[in-house]
C-alpha positions in Angstrom: 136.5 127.6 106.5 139.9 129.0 105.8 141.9 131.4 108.0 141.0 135.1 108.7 143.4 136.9 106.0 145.6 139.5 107.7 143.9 143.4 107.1 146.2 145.5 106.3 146.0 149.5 104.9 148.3 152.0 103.4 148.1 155.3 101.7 149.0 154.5 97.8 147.9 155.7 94.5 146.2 152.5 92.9 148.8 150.8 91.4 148.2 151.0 87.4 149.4 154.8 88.1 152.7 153.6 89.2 155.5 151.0 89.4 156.3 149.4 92.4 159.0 146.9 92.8 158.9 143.5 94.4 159.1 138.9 93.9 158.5 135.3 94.8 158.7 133.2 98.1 160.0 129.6 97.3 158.1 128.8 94.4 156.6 125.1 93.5 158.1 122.7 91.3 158.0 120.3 89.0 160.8 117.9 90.7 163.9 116.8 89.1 162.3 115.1 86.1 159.0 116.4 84.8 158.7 114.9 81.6 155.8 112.5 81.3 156.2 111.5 77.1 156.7 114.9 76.2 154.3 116.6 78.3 155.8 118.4 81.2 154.1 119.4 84.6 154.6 122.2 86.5 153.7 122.8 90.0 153.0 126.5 91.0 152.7 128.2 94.5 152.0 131.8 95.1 154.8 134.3 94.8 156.1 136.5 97.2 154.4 140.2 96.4 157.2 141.4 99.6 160.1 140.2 98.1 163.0 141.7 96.2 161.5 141.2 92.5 157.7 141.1 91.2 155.9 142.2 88.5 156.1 145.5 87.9 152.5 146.1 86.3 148.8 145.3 86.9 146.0 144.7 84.6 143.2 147.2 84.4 141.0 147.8 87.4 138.1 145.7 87.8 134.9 147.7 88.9 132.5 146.8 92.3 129.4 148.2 91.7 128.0 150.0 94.9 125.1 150.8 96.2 124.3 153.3 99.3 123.4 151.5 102.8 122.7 153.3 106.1 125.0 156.1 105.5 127.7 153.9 103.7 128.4 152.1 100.1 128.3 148.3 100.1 128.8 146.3 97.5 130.0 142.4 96.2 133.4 141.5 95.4 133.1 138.2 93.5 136.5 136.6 93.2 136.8 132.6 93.3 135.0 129.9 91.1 131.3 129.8 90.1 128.9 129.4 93.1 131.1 130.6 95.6 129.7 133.2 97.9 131.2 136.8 97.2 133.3 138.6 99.9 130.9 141.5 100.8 132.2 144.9 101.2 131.0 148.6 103.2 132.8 152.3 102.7 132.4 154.0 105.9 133.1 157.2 107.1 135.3 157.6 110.6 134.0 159.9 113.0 133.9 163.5 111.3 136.0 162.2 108.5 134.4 164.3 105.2 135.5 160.9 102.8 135.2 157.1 102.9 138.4 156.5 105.1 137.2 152.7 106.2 136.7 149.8 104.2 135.1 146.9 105.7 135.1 143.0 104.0 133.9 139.9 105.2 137.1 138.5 104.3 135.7 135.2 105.8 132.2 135.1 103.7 130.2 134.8 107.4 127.6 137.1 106.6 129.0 139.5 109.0 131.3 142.9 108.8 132.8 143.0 112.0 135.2 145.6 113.0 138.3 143.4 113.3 137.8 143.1 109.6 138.2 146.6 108.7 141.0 148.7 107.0 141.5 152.6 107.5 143.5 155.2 105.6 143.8 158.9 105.3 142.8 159.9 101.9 144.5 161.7 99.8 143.9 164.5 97.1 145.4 163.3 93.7 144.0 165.6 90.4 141.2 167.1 91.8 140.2 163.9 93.4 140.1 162.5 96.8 141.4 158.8 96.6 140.9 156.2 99.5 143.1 153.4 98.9 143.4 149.8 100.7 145.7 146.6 100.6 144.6 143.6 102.0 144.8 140.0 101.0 141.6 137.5 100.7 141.4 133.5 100.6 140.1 132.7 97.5 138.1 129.7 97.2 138.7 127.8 94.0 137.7 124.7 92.8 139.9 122.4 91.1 138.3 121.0 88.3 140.1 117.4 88.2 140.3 116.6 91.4 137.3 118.7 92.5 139.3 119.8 95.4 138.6 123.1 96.7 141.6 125.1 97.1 142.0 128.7 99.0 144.3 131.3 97.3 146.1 134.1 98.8 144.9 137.2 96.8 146.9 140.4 97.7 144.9 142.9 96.3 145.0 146.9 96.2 141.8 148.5 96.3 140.5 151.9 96.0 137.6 154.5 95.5 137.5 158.1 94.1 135.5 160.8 95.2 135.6 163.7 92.4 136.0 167.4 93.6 135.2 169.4 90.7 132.1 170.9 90.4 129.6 169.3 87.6 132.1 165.8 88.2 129.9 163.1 88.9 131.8 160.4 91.4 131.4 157.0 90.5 129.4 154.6 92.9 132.4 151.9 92.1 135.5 150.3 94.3 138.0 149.4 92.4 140.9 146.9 92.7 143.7 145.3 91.0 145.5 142.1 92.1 148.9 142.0 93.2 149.9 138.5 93.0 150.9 135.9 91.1 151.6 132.1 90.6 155.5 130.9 90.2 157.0 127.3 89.8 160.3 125.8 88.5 160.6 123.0 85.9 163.0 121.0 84.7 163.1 121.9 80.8 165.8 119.7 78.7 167.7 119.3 81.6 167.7 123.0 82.8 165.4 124.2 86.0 163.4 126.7 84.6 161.1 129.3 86.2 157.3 129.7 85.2 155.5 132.5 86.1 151.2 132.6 85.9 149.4 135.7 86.2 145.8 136.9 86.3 144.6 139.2 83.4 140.7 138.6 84.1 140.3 139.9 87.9 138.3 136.6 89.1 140.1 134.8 91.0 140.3 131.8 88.5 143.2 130.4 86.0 142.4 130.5 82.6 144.0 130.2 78.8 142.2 133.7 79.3 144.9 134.4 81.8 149.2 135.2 80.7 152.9 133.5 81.5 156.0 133.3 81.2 159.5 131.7 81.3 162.9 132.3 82.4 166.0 131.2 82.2 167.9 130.8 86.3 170.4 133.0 85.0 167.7 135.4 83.9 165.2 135.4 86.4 164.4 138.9 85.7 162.5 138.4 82.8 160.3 136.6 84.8 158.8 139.8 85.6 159.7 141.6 82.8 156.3 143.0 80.9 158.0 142.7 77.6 158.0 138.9 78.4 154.4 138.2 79.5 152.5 136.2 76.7 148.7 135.3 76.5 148.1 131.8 78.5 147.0 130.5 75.0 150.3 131.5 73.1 153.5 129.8 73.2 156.5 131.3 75.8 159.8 131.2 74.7 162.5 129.8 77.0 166.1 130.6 75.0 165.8 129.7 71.6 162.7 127.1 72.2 159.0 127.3 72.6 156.6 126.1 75.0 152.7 125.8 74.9 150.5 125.6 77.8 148.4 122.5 76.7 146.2 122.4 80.4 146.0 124.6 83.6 143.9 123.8 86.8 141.5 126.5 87.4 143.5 126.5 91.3 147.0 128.1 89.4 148.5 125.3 91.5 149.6 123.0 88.0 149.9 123.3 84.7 151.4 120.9 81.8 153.4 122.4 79.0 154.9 121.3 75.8 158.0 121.7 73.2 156.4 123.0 70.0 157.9 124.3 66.5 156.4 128.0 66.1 157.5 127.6 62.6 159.6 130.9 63.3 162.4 132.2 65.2 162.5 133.8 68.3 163.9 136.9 67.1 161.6 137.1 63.8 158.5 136.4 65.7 160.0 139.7 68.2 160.1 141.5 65.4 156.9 140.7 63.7 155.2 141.3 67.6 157.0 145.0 67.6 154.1 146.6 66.5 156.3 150.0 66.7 159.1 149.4 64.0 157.9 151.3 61.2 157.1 154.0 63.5 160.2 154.1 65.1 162.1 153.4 61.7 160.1 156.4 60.2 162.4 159.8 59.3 162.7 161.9 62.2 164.7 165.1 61.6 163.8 166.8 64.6 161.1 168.5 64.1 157.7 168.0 66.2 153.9 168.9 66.0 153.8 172.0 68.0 151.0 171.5 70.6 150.1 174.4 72.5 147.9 173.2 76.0 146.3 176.5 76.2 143.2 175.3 74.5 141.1 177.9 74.8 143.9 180.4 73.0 144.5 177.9 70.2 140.7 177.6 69.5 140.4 181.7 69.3 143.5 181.4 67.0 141.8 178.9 65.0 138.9 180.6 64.7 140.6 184.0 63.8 142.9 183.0 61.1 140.2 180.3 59.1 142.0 177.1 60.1 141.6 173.5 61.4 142.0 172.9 64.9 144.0 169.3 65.5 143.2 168.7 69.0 144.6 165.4 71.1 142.8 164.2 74.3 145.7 162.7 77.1 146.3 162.2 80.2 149.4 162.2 82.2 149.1 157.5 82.9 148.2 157.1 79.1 150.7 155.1 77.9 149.9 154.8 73.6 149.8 158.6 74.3 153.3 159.1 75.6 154.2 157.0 72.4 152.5 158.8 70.0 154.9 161.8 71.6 157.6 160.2 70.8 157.2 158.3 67.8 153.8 159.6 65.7 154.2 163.9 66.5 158.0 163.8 65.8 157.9 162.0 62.4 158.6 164.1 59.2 155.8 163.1 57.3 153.2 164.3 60.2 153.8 167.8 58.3 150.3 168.3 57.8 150.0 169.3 61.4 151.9 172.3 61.3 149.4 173.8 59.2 147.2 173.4 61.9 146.6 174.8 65.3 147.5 171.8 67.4 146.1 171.8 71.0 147.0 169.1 73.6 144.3 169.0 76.5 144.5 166.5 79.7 141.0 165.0 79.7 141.1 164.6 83.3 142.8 168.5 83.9 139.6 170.0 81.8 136.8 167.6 81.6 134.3 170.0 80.5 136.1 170.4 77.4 136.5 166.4 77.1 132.8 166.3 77.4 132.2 169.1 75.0 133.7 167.0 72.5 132.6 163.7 73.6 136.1 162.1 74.1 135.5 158.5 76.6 139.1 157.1 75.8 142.4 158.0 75.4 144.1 159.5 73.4 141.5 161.0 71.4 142.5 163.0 68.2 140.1 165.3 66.5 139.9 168.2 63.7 137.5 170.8 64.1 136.9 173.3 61.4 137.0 177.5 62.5 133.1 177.4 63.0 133.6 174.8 66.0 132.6 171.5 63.8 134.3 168.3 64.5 135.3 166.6 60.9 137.4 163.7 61.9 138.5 161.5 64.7 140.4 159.0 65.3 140.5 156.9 68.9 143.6 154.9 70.1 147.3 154.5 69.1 147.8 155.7 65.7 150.9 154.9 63.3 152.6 157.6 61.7 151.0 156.5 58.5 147.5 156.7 60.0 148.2 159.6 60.8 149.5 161.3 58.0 146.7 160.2 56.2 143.8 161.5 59.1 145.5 165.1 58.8 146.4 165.5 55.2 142.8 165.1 54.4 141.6 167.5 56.3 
C-alpha cells in the first residue's frame, strides 16, 4: 500500500482562472552518456510544484460526476492505470456551514473516509458563485507496461466545486480538478545536459503520446515552463536549432527515449507557420475599433428603433481567444462592417439569461440578429480578421 498523502487545503480560485508561479525538485537523469545507437533515454522524477519556477498553466478541468449521499455529494475520482480502484470522494457540510466546506478522499483506496483524510476551507463568493476549493496530493498507482512494475505518483492536484447563487442557475452536481504537477529529467544531448519536461494534458493519471513536453537549454531553463514551448508528446521539441521526437514513454512518466530527427524545416519557419496569429496581427490597424456597448438591453432597443442588425459577442472575463479577438480581430480596418451595426458585448456568465436566450454554450460566441429579434448568423470560436469581415459584411 503506499503512504497516506499529506491533506492539505487553501482558499484559491481553481487554477485555470489564474497564474501562479512555481518549479522542480532535483529532477531524474539520464547519466552522463545516454546515447544507446541514436536513441537517447531519459529518466524523469516529479517536479517540485513549491519551488521557485513551474508551469504556469493547467489543462482544462476534468469533471467528477456526483451523486447525493446522506446529506452529502460523493463521487469517484479515477486517476491511475486501468483496473485500479478509484480514490472515492464526499462534500460535506461543517456544522451550520450553508456550503460544502469539507472534502473527504480515501486518499489510501481502503474503502473508508475517515476524518484524518479530510480537507476544510472557507468558501468564497467569486461571480455570483460560492466556490469551495481544495489542494491535496494523491499516490497514484501506475503500471509500468515493460516491466509491469507498479509505480505510485505524487499527484498535486487543486480541486474545486461551485455552488451558483443566481436565481434560475442550476449548480452542477460535479467536483472538479486540475493537476499541478509534472515530470522533469536531464539528458545529455550532443554533449550538452539538457532538461526535459513531461506534462499531463488528459487528467488520468497516466503518460501518453496523448500527453505534451518539452526541452531546454541549462542556460534557458525557463522555457521549460514557458507555454509557448509546450508541444504535443507526439510532435517533435526543439532544443536550439535541433529536433527531438519522443519515439516511447512508460505509462509511469518515470522514462522516456528520444531521438535526433530532420523536420525538414527550420526552427524559426516552423514558429512561424505554428503562429496561427500573423495575418491577424499583420492586418492594417489604424486605430480605430468596433464600438461595443455592454449595455445590452439599450443596444437591442437601439437596434430595434433605428431598423438595424445587432452584432452581439458572448465573453467572459478568463476567455482567452476572446481577449484576442479584442485586440487583433475588433481593431482591424477591414472589420468596418461593424460599425454599421449596433455592437453589444455581453459576459455570459454576468447575464446568463441572456446567454441562454440565445443559446450560446462556448465562448466567444458572435451573432447577428435582425431588428425583429431573429438570429441570422453565428459564428463560435476564434475568428480571423478575414472570417470575420466576411460573417459581417454579409449581413
Amino acid at each position: 500500500m503506499p503512504h497516506r498523502p499529506s491533506m492539505r487545503s487553501r482558499n484559491l480560485l481553481p487554477l485555470f482562472l489564474i497564474l501562479l508561479p512555481a518549479a522542480c525538485q532535483s529532477p531524474g537523469t539520464s547519466g552522463p552518456d545516454s546515447r544507446t545507437g541514436s536513441a537517447i533515454t531519459v529518466s524523469l522524477s516529479p517536479g517540485d510544484v513549491d519551488g521557485d519556477m513551474r508551469p504556469n498553466w493547467s489543462p482544462k478541468a476534468a469533471a467528477v460526476p456526483l451523486a447525493e449521499v446522506d446529506g452529502g455529494l460523493e463521487g469517484d475520482i479515477g486517476l491511475g492505470s486501468s483496473g485500479m480502484a478509484p480514490f472515492h470522494a464526499r462534500l460535506e457540510k461543517s456544522g451550520a456551514s450553508e456550503y460544502f466546506d469539507i472534502l473527504k478522499i480515501d486518499a489510501n483506496r481502503n474503502g473508508s473516509l475517515d476524518d484524518d483524510e479530510a480537507l476544510s476551507t472557507e468558501p468564497n463568493e467569486v461571480r455570483y458563485a460560492m466556490w469551495s476549493s481544495f489542494e491535496t496530493v494523491l499516490d497514484v498507482p501506475v503500471r509500468d507496461s515493460v516491466s509491469g512494475e507498479t509505480v505510485f505518483n505524487p499527484y498535486p492536484m487543486s480541486l474545486w466545486y461551485v455552488e451558483q447563487l443566481r436565481e434560475g442557475q442550476e449548480t452542477s452536481q460535479a467536483l472538479r480538478f486540475t493537476r499541478r504537477g509534472w515530470m522533469q529529467g536531464r539528458a545529455t544531448i550532443d554533449g550538452v545536459e539538457a532538461h526535459v519536461r513531461l506534462s499531463e494534458s488528459d487528467l488520468d493519471g497516466v503518460f501518453t503520446m496523448d500527453d505534451e513536453w518539452t526541452l531546454a537549454l541549462p542556460d534557458s531553463i525557463q522555457n521549460l515552463f514557458d507555454y509557448r514551448q509546450d508541444r504535443p508528446a507526439q510532435r517533435h521539441a526543439w532544443l536550439g536549432q535541433k529536433a527531438y521526437q519522443i519515439t516511447s514513454l512508460s505509462p509511469t512518466g518515470r522514462s522516456m527515449t528520444i531521438v535526433f530527427i530532420d523536420p525538414g524545416v527550420t526552427r524559426a519557419k516552423e514558429a512561424q507557420d505554428d503562429d496561427k496569429l500573423a495575418v491577424d496581427r499583420q492586418a492594417p490597424h489604424s486605430g480605430n475599433e468596433v464600438a461595443f456597448t455592454r449595455d445590452f438591453a439599450a443596444a437591442e432597443q437601439r437596434a430595434r428603433e433605428n431598423g438595424k442588425t445587432l452584432f452581439v459577442d458572448f465573453d467572459a472575463v478568463w476567455c482567452g481567444p476572446c481577449k484576442q479577438m479584442d485586440e487583433w480581430v475588433y481593431t482591424a480596418d477591414s472589420v468596418e462592417a461593424a460599425q454599421d451595426m449596433i455592437s453589444a458585448k455581453v459576459d455570459g456568465d454576468d447575464f446568463p439569461e441572456i446567454a441562454e436566450r440565445f443559446e450560446v454554450s462556448g465562448y466567444p460566441t458572435m451573432i447577428t440578429v435582425t431588428p425583429e429579434g431573429e438570429v441570422t448568423g453565428r459564428l463560435v470560436g476564434y475568428q480571423s480578421v478575414a472570417d470575420m469581415t466576411e460573417f459581417l459584411s454579409d449581413r
